[in-house]
C-alpha positions as CSV (number, residue, x, y, z in Angstrom):
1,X,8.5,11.2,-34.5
2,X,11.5,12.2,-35.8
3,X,14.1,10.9,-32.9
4,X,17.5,12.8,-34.5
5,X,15.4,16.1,-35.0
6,X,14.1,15.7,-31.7
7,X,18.0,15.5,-30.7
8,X,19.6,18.3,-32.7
9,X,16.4,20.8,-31.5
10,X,17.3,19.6,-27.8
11,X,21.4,20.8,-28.5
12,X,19.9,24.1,-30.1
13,X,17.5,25.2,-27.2
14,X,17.0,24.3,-23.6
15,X,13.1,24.5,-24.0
16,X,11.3,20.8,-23.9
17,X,7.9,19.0,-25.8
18,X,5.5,16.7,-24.8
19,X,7.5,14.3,-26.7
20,X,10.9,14.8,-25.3
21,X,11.9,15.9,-21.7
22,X,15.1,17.5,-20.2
23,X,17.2,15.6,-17.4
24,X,17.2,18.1,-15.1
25,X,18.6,16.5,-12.2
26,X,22.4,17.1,-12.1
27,X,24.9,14.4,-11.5
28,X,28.3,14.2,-10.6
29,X,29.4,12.0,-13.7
30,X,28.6,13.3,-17.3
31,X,28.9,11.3,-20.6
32,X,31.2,11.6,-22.6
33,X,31.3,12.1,-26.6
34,X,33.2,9.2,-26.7
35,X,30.7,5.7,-27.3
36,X,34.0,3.3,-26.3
37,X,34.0,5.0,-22.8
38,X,30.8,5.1,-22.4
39,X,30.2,2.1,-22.9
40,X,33.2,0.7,-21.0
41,X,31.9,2.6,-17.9
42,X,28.8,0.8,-18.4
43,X,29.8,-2.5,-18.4
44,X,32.2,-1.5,-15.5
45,X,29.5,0.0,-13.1
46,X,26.9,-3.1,-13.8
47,X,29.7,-6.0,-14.1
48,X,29.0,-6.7,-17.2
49,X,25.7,-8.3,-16.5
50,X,24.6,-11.0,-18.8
51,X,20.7,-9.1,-18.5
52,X,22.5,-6.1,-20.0
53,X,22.7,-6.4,-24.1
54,X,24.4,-3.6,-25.8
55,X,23.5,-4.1,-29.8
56,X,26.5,-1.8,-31.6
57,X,25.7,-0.6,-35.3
58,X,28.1,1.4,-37.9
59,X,27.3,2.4,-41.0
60,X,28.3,5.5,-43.6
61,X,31.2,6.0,-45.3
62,X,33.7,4.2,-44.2
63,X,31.7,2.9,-41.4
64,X,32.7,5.5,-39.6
65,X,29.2,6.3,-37.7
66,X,28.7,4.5,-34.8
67,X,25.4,4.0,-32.2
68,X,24.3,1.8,-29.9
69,X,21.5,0.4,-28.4
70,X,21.5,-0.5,-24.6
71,X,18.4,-2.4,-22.9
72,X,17.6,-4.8,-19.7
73,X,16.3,-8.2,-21.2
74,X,13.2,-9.0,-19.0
75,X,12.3,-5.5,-18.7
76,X,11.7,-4.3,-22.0
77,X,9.1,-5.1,-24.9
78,X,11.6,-6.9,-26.9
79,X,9.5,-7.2,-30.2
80,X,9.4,-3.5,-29.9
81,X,13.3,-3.1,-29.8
82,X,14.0,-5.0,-32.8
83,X,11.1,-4.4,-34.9
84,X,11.2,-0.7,-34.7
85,X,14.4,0.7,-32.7
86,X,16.7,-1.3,-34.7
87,X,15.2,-2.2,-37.6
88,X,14.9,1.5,-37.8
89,X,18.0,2.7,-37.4
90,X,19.8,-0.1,-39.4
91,X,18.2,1.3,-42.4
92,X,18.9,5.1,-41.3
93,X,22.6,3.8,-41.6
94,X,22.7,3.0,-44.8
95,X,24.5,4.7,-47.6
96,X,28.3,5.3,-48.3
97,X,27.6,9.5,-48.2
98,X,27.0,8.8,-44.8
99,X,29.6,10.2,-41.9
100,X,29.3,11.2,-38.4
101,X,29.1,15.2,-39.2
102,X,26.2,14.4,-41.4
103,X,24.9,11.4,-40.0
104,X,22.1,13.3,-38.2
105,X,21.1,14.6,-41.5
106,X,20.6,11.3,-43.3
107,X,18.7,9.9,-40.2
108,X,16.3,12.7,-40.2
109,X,13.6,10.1,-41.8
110,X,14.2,7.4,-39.2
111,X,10.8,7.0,-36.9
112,X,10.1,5.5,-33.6
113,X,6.5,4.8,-32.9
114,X,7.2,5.7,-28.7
115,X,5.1,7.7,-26.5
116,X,7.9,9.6,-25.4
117,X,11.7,10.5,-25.9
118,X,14.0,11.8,-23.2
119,X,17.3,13.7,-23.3
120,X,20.1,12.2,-20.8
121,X,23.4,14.0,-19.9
122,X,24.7,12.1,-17.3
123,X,25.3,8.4,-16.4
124,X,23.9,8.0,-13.2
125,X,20.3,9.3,-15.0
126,X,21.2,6.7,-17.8
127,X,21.3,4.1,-15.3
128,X,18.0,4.8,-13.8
129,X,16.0,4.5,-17.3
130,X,18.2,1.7,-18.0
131,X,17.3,-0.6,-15.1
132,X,13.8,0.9,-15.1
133,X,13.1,-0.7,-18.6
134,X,13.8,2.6,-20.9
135,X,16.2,1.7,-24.2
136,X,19.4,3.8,-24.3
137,X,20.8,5.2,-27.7
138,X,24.3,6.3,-27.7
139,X,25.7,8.0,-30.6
140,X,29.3,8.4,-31.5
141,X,30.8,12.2,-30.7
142,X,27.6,13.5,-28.3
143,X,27.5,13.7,-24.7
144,X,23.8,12.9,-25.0
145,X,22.1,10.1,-25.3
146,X,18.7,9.3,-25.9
147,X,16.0,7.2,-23.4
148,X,13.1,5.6,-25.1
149,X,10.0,4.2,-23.8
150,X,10.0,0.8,-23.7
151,X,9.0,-1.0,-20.8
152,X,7.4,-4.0,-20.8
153,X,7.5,-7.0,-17.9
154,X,5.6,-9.8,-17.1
155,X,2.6,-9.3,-13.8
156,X,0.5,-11.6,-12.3
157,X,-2.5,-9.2,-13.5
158,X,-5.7,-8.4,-12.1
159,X,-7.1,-10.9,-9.8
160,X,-9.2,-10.9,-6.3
161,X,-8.0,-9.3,-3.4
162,X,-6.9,-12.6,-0.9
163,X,-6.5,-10.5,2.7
164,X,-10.1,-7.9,1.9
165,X,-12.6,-10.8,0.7
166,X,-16.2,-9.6,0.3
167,X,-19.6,-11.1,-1.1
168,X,-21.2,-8.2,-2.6
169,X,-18.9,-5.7,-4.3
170,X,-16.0,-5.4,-7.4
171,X,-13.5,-8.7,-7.3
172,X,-10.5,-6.9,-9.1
173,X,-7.2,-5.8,-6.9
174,X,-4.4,-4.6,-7.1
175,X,-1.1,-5.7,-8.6
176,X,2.2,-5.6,-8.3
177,X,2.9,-3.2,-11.1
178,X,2.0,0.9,-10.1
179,X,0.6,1.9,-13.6
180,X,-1.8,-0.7,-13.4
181,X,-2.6,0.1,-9.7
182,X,-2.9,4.1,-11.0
183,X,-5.3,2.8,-13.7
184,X,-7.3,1.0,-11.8
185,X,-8.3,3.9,-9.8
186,X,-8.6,6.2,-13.1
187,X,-11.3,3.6,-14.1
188,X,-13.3,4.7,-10.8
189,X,-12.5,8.5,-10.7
190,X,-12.9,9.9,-13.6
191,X,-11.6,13.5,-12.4
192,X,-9.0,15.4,-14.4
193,X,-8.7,16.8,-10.2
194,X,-7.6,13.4,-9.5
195,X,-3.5,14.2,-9.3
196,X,-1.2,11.6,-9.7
197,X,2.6,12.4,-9.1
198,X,5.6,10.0,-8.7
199,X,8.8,10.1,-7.3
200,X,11.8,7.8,-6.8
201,X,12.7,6.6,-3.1
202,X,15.8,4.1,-2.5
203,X,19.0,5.1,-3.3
204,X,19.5,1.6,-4.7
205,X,16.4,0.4,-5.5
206,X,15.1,3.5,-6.6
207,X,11.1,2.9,-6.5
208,X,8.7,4.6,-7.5
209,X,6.5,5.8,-5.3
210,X,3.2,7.5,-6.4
211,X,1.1,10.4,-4.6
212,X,-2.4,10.2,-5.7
213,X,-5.4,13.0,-4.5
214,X,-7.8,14.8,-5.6
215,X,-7.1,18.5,-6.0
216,X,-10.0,20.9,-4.3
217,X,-10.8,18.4,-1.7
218,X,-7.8,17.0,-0.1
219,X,-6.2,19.0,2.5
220,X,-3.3,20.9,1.1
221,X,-1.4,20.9,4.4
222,X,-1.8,17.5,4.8
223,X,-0.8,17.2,1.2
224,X,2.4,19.9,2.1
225,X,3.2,17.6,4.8
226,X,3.2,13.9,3.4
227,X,5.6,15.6,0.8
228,X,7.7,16.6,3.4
229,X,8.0,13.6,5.3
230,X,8.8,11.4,2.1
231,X,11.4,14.1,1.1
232,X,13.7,13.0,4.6
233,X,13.6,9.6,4.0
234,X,17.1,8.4,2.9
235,X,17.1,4.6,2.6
236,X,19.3,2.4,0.3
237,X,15.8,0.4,-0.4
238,X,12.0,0.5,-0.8
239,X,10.5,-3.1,-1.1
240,X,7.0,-2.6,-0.4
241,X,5.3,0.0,1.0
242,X,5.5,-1.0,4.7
243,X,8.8,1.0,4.8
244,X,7.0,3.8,3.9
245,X,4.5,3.1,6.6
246,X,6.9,2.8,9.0
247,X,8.7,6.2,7.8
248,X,6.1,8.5,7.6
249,X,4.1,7.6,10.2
250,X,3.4,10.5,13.3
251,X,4.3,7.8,16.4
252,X,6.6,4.9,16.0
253,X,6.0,4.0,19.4
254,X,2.4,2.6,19.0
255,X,0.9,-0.4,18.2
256,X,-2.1,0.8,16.6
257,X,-1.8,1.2,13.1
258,X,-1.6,5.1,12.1
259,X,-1.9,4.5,8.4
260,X,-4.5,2.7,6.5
261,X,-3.4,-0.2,3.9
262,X,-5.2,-2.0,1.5
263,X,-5.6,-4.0,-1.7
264,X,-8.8,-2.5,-2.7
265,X,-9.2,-0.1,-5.6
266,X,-12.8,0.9,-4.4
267,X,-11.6,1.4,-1.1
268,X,-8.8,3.7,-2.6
269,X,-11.1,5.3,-4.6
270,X,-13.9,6.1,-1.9
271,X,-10.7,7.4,0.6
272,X,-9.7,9.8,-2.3
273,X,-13.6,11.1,-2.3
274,X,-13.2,11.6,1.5
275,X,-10.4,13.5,0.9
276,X,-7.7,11.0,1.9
277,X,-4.6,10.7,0.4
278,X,-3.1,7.1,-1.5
279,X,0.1,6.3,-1.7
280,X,0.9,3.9,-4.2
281,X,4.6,1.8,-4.2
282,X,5.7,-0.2,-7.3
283,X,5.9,-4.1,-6.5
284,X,3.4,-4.5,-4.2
285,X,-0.5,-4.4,-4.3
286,X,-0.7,-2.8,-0.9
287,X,-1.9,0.8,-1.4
288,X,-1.4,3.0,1.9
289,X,-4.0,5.9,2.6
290,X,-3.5,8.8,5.2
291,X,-5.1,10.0,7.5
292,X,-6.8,7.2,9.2
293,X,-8.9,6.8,11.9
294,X,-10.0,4.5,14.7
295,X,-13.7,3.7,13.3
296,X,-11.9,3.4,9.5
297,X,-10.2,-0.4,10.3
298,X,-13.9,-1.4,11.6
299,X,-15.5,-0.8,8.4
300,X,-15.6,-2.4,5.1
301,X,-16.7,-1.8,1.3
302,X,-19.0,-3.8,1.4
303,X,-21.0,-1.7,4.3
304,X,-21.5,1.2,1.4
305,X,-23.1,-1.6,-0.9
306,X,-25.3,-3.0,1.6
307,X,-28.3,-0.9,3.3
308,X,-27.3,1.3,6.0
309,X,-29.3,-1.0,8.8
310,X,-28.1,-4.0,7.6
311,X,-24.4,-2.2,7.7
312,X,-25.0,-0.3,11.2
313,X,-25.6,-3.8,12.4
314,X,-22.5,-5.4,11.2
315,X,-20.2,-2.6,12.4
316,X,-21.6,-2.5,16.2
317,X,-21.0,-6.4,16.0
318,X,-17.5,-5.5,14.9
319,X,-16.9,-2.9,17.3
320,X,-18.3,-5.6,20.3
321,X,-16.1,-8.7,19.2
322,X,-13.2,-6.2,19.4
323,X,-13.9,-5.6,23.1
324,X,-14.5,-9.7,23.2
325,X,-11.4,-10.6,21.5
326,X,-9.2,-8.2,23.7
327,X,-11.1,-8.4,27.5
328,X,-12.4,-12.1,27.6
329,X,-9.7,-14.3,28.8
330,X,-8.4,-11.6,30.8
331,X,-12.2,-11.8,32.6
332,X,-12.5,-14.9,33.1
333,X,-8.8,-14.9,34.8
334,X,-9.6,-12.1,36.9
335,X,-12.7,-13.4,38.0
336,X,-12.0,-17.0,38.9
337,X,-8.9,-15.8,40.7
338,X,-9.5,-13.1,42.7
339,X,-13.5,-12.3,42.5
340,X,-14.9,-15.7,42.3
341,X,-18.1,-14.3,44.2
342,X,-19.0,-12.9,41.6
343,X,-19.8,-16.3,39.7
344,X,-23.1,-17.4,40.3
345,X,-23.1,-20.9,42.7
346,X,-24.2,-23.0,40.3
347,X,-21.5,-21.8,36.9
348,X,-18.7,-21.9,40.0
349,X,-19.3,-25.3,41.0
350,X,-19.4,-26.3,37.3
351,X,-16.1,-24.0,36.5
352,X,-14.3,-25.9,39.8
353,X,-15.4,-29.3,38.4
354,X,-14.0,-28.8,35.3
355,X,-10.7,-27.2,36.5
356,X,-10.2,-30.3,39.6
357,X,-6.9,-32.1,38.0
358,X,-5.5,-28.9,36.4
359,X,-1.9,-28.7,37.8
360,X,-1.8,-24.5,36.9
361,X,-3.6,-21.5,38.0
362,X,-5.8,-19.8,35.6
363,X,-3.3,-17.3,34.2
364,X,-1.0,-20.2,33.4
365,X,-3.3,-22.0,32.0
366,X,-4.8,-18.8,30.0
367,X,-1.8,-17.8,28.8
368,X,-0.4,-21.4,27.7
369,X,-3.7,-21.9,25.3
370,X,-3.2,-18.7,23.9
371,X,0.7,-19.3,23.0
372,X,-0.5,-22.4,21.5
373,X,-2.9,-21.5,19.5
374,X,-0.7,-18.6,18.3
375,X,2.1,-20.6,17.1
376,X,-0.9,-22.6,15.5
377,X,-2.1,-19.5,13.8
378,X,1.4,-18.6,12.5
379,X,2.3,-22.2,11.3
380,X,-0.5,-22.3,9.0
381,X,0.1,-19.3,7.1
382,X,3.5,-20.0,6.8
383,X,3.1,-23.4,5.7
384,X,2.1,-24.2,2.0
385,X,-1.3,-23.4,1.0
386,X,-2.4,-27.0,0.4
387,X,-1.8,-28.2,4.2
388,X,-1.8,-25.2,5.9
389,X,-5.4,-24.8,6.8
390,X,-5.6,-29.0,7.4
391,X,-2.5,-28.7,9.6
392,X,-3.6,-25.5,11.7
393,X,-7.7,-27.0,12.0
394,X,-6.4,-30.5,12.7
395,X,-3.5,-29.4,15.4
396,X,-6.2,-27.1,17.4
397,X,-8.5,-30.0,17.4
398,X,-5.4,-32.7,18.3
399,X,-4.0,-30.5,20.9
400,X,-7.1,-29.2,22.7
401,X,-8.5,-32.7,23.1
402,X,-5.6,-34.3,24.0
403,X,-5.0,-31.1,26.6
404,X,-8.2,-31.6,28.2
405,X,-8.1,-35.8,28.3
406,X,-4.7,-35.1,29.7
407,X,-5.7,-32.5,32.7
408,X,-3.4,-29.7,31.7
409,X,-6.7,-27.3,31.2
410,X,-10.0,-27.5,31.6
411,X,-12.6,-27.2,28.8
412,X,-14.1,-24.1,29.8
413,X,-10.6,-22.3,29.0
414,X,-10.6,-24.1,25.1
415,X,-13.6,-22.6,24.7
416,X,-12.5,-19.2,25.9
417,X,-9.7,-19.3,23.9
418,X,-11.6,-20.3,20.6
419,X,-14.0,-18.3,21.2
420,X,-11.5,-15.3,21.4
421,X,-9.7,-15.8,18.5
422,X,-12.9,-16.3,16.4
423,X,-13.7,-12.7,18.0
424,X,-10.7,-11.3,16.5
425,X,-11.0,-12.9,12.9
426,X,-13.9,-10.4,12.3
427,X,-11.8,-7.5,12.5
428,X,-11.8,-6.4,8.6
429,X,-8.6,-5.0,9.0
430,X,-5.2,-7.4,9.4
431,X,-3.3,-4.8,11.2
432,X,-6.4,-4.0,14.0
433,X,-6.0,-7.6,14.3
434,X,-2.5,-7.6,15.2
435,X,-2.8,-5.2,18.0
436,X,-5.9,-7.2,19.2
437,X,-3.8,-10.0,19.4
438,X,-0.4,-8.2,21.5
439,X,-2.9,-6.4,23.5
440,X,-5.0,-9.4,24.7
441,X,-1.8,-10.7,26.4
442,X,-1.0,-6.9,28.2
443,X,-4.5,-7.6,29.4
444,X,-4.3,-11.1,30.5
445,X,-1.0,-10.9,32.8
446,X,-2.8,-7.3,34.0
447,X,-5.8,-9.1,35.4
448,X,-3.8,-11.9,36.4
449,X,-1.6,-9.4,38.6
450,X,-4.3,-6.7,39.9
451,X,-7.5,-8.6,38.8
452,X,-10.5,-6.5,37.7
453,X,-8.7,-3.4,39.2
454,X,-5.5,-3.8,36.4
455,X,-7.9,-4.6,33.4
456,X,-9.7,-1.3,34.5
457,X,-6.4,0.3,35.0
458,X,-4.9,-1.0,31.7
459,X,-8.3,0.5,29.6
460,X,-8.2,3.6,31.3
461,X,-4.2,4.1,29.7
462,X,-5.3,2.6,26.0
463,X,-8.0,5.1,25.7
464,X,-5.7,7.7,26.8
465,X,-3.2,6.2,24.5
466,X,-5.7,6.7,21.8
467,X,-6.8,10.1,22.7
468,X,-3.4,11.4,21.9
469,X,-2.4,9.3,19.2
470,X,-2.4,11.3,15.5
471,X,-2.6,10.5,12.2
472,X,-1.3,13.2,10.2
473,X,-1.9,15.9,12.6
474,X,-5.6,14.7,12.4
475,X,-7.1,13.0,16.2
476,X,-6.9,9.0,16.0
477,X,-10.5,8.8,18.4
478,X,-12.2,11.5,15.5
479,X,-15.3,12.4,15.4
480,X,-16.1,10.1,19.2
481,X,-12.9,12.8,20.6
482,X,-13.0,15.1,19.6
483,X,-16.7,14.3,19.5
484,X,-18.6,15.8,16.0
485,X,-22.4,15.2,15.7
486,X,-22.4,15.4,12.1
487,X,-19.7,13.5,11.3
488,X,-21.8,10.1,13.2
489,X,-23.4,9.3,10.6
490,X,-20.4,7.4,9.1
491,X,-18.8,6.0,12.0
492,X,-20.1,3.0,14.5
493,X,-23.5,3.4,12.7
494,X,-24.2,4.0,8.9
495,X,-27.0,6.3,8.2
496,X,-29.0,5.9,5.1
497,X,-27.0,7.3,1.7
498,X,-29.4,10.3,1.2
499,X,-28.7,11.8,4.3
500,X,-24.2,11.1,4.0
501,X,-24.3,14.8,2.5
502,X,-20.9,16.0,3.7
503,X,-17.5,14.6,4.0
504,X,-15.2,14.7,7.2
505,X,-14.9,18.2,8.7
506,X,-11.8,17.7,10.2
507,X,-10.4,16.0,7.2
508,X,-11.9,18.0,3.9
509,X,-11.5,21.8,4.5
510,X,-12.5,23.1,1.2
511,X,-15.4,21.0,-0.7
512,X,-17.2,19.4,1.9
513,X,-20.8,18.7,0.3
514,X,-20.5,15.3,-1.7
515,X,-23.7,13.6,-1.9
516,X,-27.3,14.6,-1.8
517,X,-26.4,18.6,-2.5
518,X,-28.6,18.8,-5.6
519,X,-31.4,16.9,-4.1
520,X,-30.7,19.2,-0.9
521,X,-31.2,22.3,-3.0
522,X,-34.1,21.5,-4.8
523,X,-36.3,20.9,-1.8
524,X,-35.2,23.4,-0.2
525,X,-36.5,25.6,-3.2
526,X,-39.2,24.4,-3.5
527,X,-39.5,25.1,0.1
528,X,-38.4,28.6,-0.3
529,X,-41.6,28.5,-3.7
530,X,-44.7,26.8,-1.1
């Protein structure tokens, strides 16, 4: 590809290639024809950062033709730069005919082996490619400049997902860097429906942010609205895509988790079939999808590659340990302090055994465990890998022992609390947990307030909190409330693959029939034939 014909045919019309693409987004500061200034004001705006190289080249008569090149080392494939880009143009330079109203002319056989070429008018657009990993070209006398492909930066690659673990299923996750995320899901859909469009968000950081769908079975309103919502946001910085989460979300005043994350590209992959929608954030492997439901964050790819009794069991066991982990400390509190006749004689005179020497009440003693073994929790993750686990198994086992040899609680309440917070490690999804976790305290100082009556009273306002909860305009409780038949057969239960024939009603519109159609059709002909 010739790069100055590609120039001179962008001065002469405003039409653009494949190859080379206008900047249509208009800036307050153009560049100017001058290469000194510009690159004065370059070096100005970035401080002359040492990551910044600017390689200057003359040549012609008189050396009166002047380009340079401008990249960010650490960004760019720099074997790339000066094997080709310079290498290139050095030799364009060459001969003492040459002069910068001709120079164009005599660098018509110069060729750059890119997969694209884009024009740039102003500096602020320069900047962008420039700190994106794009190599600049400024030529003396033009208020253009040319942006090359050329990025090229070192990832941590493919690996196994460390928070979504399963045994049967694909081991690959996602990375850090968005193409590779995009491709990975390109290797599952192989759809020229599948849409992939990208924006920049950050007005410093200026991350891109990619939409991916698939046309004709995602929800176009849903789609029109998404758009909508990441058009308002006006932040100086995007770091991962929990600041989109938190931006786009319908209520901010929740803590139930209203849109889906993962580090899954089968997951991604099987939501886009649904007819969800991904959103995919450069530097982080954390893929959001909307809408979401309730059942979604108790189930798990690995239910699709298991049979559907085997996976039917595993999510109702799910579903129960979530009850568990949020209602049983708060039980046992109410129960031993304000209906203790409802402990058979025989558990009550082992519970008041056990509890003789225990200086607190129940509650105290309840919620005390459960501090401790959070600050537990959160000191092993945060410390290093090596010790964390030892440190956070050996404390529980220190502490608890030492607790109940010591007559600040009894054993029965270590084994509540254990108990619970092995209940709420099944969840597959880290956010559910989270709100298991803040709610189980709500709970705990309810029942030890009201007894039986506040735990009722504080279920009665979650499910209500629920029931009004959205996701995208789409109901959080969906299909159980609004309740839809046919939509049970992928939600607490699993039904077998060859009945799943349609997607969500309420969240595909348009092509609803995905699996089993064919099979559907043919015996009902053959119906229609007998």
């Amino acid at each position: 590809m010739n790069i100055i014909k590609h120039f001179i045919n962008k001065s002469k019309s405003s039409s653009t290639s494949n190859s080379i693409q206008s900047d249509t987004v208009f800036q307050a500061d153009p560049l100017s024809c001058n290469i000194q200034e510009n690159i004065n004001s370059i070096n100005k705006k970035t401080g002359s950062s040492s990551d910044i190289v600017i390689r200057e080249l003359t040549g012609g008569a008189d050396n009166s033709v002047r380009i340079a090149v401008l990249y960010t080392e650490g960004l760019v494939d720099k074997e790339y730069i000066v094997d080709y880009v310079l290498e290139n143009i050095a030799e364009g330079l060459k001969g003492n005919s040459l002069n910068q109203q001709n120079c164009f002319d005599a660098l018509k056989g110069v060729d750059l082996p890119v997969a694209s070429i884009k024009v740039i008018e102003k500096i602020d657009n320069l900047f962008t490619d420039l700190l994106s990993g794009e190599t600049i070209i400024l030529i003396d006398g033009f208020n253009q400049c040319l942006s090359i492909t050329s990025k090229k930066w070192v990832d941590r690659g493919v690996q196994e997902p460390s928070s979504q673990t399963v045994v049967r299923g694909p081991k690959d996750g996602f990375t850090e860097t968005l193409r590779t995320n995009t491709a990975l899901i390109r290797r599952r859909i192989r759809d020229p429906n599948l849409w992939i469009e990208t924006k920049q968000i950050g007005r410093r950081t200026k991350t891109d942010v990619a939409v991916a769908y698939i046309k004709g079975i995602a929800n176009d309103k849903i789609i029109q609205e998404l758009y909508t919502r990441l058009d308002k946001i006006d932040i100086d910085g995007i770091l991962e895509s929990g600041y989109i989460e938190e931006l786009i979300q319908d209520e901010g005043f929740t803590i139930f988790p209203t849109v889906y994350n993962t580090e899954r590209p089968d997951v991604v992959a099987a939501g886009l079939l649904e007819g969800r929608i991904a959103i995919i954030v450069d530097g982080t492997p954390f893929v959001l999808m909307i809408p979401v439901l309730f059942v979604q964050f108790f189930q798990a790819s690995e239910d699709y590659y298991n049979r559907a009794d085997i996976s039917t069991l595993i999510r109702i066991l799910r579903f129960i340990c979530f009850m568990l982990a949020l209602l049983v400390p708060a039980t046992y509190v109410a129960i031993t302090t304000f209906h203790p006749e409802m402990i058979p004689t025989t558990l009550l005179t082992s519970l008041a055994s056990q509890r003789e020497g225990v200086p607190f009440p129940a509650a105290v003693e309840a919620l005390l465990m459960e501090v401790t073994f959070e600050v537990l929790r959160e000191a092993g993750i945060r410390m290093p890998r090596a010790i964390g686990s030892a440190i956070s198994i050996v404390g529980a086992l220190v502490l608890g022992q030492a607790a109940v040899e010591a007559g600040i609680v009894s054993p029965i309440m270590v084994i509540i609390v254990s108990f619970t917070a092995i209940c709420s490690f099944v969840s597959p999804s880290f956010n559910m947990a989270m709100s298991i976790r803040m709610l189980r305290f709500a709970f705990l100082l309810l029942a030890a307030t009201f007894g039986l009556f506040g735990m009722a009273l504080g279920l009665i306002t979650m499910v209500l909190h629920l029931c009004s909860l959205r996701s995208f305009g789409i109901p959080y409780l969906y299909p159980m409330g609004p309740f839809n038949l046919e939509d049970q057969e992928d939600s607490v239960i699993r039904v077998n693959r060859r009945n799943m024939v349609t997607r969500p009603n309420l969240i595909n519109k348009d092509d609803v029939v995905r699996e089993g159609a064919s099979l559907q059709k043919e015996t009902q002909d053959k119906g229609d034939e007998q």
